[in-house]
N, C-alpha and C positions, 0 to 999 in steps of 0.2 A: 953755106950750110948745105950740107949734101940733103938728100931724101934720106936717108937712113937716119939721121942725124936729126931731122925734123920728126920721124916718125916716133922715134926712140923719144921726143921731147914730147908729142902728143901722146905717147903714152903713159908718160911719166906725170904728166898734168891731170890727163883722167882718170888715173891711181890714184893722186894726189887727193882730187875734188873727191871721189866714191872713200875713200880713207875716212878724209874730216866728216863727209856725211854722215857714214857708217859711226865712226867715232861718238857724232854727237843722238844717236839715236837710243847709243849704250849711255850715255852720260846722262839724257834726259831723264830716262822714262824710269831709272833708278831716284835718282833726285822725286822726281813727281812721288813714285810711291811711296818715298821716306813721308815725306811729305801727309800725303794723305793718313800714312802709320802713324802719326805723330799725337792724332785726334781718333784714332778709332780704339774700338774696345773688344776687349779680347777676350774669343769664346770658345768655349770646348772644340764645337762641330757650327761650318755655316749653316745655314736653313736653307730653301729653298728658296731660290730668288722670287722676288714679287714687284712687279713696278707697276703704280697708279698715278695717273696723271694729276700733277697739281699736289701733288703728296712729296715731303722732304723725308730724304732714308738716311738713317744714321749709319754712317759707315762701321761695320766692325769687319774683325781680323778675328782666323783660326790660331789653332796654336802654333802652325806650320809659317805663318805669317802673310798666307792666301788672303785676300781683301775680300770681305764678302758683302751682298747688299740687306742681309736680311740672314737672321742666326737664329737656332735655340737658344737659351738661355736658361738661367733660373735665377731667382730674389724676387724682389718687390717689388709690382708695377703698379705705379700710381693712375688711375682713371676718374677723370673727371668726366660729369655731361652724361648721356644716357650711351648704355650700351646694348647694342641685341644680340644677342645669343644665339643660334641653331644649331642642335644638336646634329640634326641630318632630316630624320623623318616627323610631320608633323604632327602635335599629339603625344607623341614616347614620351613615356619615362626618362628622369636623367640618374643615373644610379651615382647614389653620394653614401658617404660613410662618415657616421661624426667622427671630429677630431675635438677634442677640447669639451667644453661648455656651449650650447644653443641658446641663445638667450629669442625665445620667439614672443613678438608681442605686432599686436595692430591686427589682427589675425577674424578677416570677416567669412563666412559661410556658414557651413556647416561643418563640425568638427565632431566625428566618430568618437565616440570614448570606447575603452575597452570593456570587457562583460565585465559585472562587478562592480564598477566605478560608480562612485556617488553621487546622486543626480541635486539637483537643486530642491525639487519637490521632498527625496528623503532626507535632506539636510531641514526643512521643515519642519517637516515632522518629528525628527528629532530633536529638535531644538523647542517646540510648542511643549513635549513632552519631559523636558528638562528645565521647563522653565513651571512647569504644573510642578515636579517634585521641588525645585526649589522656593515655590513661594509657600509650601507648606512646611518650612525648614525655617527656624529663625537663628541668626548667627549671633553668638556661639549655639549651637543647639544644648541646649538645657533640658537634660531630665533629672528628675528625683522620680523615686521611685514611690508607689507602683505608678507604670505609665497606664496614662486614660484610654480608653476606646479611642478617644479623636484622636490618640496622639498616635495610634497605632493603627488609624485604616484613615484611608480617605473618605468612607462614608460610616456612621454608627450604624453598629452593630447593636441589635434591641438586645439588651439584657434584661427584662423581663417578657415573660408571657402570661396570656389567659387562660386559663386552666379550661377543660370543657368540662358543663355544668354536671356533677355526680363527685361518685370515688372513685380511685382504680386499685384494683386489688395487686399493691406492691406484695409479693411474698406471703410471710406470716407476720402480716399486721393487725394488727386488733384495735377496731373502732370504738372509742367508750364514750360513753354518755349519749347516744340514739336514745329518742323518742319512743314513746309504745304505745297502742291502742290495743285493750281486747276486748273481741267480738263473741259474743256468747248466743245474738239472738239474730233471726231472720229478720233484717234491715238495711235501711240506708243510714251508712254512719262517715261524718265528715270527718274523718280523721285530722287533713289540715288544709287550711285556705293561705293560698299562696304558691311559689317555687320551693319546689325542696326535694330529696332522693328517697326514694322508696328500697329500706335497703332487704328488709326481707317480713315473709310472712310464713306463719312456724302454722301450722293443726297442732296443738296439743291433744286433741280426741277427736276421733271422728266423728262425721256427723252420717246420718241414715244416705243410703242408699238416693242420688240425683241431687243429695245437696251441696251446693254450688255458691261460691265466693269470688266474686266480679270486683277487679281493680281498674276503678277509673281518673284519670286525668284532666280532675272538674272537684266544682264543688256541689255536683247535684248528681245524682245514679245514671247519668249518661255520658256520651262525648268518648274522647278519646279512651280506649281502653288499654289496658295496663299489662292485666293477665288476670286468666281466667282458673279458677284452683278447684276439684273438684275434692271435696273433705272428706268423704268418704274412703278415697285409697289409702293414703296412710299416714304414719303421722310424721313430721319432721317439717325441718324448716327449708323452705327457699330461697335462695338470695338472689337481686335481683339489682341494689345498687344503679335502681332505676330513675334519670332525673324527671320531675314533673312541670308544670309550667304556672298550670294554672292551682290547682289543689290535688288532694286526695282523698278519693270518697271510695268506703267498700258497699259492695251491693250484696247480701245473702240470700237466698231465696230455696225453697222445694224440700220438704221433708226436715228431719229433726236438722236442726242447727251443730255443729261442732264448737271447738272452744279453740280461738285463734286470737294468737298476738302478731299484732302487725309491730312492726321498728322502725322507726325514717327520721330523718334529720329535716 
């Protein structure tokens, strides 16, 4: 075998070998990736790679058919065991927006209610005072008529009063049947013993010049007085409608006497 002939064989053998090599590098690494494609799952866009030690990565695949170790994704992900959250900074706010129904409960601190809202203490109150109207309410509530004061107020209303002790002069009313004494002379005269009104005292004629007609509130020419009448000015009646307590007694006194009727009840 010449050199040329040797050389042309070692070349031919080291094309050969780098061929099969090259050959099986294409054959491989397609096989392996089928392979791997066969179990991964397939996502819009990969995510950004992430590898922690001691951690198993689910293989998934883009839509291009690119292998990727870690993808976005969207559905359901189930988490079991506790998880921590960080938002970034510690402290912030997490901004959330309902979706659905909130169903919150277990709920300890302090909880803000809005202005207006019902507190506990005026839920009380209204309830003390709904419970005072209904227990003066019998079911069926039964009326016949006319209804009673009690049925109509929470506390009675007095329907009678005490008059204060005399008359009152309503209008044109005319009192009949008063009492009368007449005085004709310089004295002490009990008219009456007891409570009772003095309702007026008339001068039918005068009497002289100082003479004087004293009403007092007693049964003797002293004590309380009444009113003082001087007979001599003129003549007509007084009314006076005056209550006494204890009696009434007239006093006369000082020059000729006049002629007077007293009236009282």
């Amino acid at each position: 075998m010449t050199q040329r002939q040797r050389r042309n064989l070692i070349d031919w053998t080291i094309g050969t070998i780098l061929a099969i090599f090259l050959a099986g590098i294409f054959v491989v690494v397609p096989l392996e990736r089928v392979e791997a494609q066969t179990n991964a799952k397939v996502v819009a866009v990969c995510g950004a790679q992430a590898y922690t030690v001691g951690t198993t990565i689910v293989q998934t695949q883009d839509t291009t058919g690119k292998l990727c170790s870690s993808a976005a994704s969207s559905g359901t992900v189930t988490v079991s065991g506790t998880v921590t959250a960080n938002q970034g900074t510690a402290g912030s706010a997490w901004p959330v927006s309902q979706s659905g129904t909130w169903n919150v409960t277990n709920v300890s601190g302090t909880v803000s209610l809005p202005t207006g809202a019902a507190t506990s203490a005026a839920q009380t109150t209204a309830q003390a005072s709904l419970t005072s109207i209904d227990s003066k309410l019998t079911s069926p509530l039964t009326v016949t008529g006319p209804l009673t004061d009690v049925q109509l107020r929470a506390s009675a209303v007095p329907t009678t009063a005490t008059l204060q002790a005399g008359s009152a002069n309503i209008g044109a009313v005319n009192f009949t049947g008063q009492s009368f004494a007449n005085v004709t002379t310089n004295a002490t005269t009990v008219v009456k013993s007891g409570a009772g009104v003095l309702r007026s005292i008339c001068v039918n004629t005068k009497g002289s010049a100082s003479n004087i007609v004293t009403a007092y509130d007693n049964t003797s020419g002293s004590g309380t007085t009444i009113a003082t009448i001087d007979t001599s000015a003129n003549v007509g009646c007084l009314v006076y409608d005056a209550a006494f307590s204890t009696g009434l007694t007239l006093v006369t006194a000082v020059g000729t006497p006049g002629d007077l009727t007293v009236t009282y009840r």
